[in-house]
N, C-alpha and C positions, 0 to 999 in steps of 0.2 A: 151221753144222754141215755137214757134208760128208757125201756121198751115202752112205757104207758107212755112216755111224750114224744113216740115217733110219730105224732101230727105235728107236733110245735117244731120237729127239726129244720123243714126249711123254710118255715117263717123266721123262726130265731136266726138262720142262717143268715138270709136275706137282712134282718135288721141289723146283722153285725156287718153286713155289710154299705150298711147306709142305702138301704132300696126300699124300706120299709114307711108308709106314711104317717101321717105323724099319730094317723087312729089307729094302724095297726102297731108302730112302736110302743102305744100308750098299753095296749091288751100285752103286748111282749114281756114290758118292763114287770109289770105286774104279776106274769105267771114267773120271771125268773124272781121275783120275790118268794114265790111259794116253792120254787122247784129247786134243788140243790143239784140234780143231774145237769139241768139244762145249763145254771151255775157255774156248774164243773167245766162244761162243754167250753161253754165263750167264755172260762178264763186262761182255757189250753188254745184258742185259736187267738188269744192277745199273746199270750207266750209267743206260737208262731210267727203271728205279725211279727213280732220284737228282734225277733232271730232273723227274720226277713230284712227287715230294714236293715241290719246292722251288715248286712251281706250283698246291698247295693252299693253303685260307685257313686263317686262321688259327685256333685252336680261340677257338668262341664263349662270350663270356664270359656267367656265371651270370646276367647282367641281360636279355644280349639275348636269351638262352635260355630264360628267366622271360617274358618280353613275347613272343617267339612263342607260349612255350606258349598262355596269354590268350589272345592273339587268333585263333589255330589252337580251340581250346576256346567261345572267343565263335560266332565263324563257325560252326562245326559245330550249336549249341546254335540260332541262328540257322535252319540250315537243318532241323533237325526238327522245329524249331518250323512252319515254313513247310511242310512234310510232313504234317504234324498238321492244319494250316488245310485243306489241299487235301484228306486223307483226311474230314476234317467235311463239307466242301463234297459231295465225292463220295457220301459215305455220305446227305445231307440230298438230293440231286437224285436218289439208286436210291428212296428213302422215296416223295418224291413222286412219281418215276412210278410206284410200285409202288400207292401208294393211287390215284391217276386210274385205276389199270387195275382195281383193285381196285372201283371204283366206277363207273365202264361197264360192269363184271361185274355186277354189284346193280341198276344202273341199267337194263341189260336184261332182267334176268329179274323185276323189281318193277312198272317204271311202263309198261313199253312192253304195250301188249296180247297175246293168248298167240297162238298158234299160228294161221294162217291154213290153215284147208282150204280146197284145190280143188276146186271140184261141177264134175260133168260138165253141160253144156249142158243135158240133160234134166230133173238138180235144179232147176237155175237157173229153168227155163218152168215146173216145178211149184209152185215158190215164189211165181211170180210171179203165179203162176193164183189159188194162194190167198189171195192178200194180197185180188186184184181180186176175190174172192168174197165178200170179206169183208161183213157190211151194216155199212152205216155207221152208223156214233155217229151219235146226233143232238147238238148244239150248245147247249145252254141259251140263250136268249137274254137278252142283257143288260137288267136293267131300268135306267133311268136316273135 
């Protein structure tokens, strides 16, 4: 394409590539009438195409096409299957620490003893005053 038609390049582009409507292809057709550049252009990228197609496989036949699908369909089924295993596993390890916690919860406020107050020094000597005040039990003696 030559410098003066570097606005027509990517509309001409876009028409060769069949994206162009049917009023912009009619102005297209009409300037590659007048224009030998743009001419040039889309009959090097028909060349292309031509080299293109000739370097694609072949369309696949109905068997091999049948046996990807299978094994494209296997393999998929495979891995939700294996998604599934992992979300069990997941959901079964959130379960179990949820009961451990749930039972360190229970476990603390059930078997453990309750609240510990702190007495000031002075409780402490009066407590201890009265214990020693205390009179003593007597003992029953063992008969034997």
């Amino acid at each position: 394409m030559i410098e003066a038609c570097s606005k027509w390049g990517p509309r001409v582009s876009a028409w060769f590539d069949g994206e162009a409507s049917e009023l912009e292809a009619r102005e297209i057709r009409t300037h590659l009438r007048d224009c030998g550049g743009c001419r040039a252009a889309v009959n090097e990228w028909g060349a292309q195409r031509d080299l293109f197609a000739e370097i694609q496989p072949a369309q696949v036949s109905e068997v091999a096409l049948a046996r990807m699908t299978r094994r494209f369909e296997s393999g998929l089924a495979a891995e939700v299957h294996g998604m599934s295993t992992a979300l069990r596993l997941w959901t079964t390890a959130a379960a179990v620490l949820l009961l451990a916690l749930a039972g360190s919860f229970v476990a603390d406020r059930v078997f453990l003893p309750g609240e510990a107050m702190a007495a000031t020094p002075r409780d402490i000597d009066q407590a201890v005053q009265e214990i020693l005040e205390r009179p003593l039990a007597t003992v029953p003696a063992k008969s034997q």
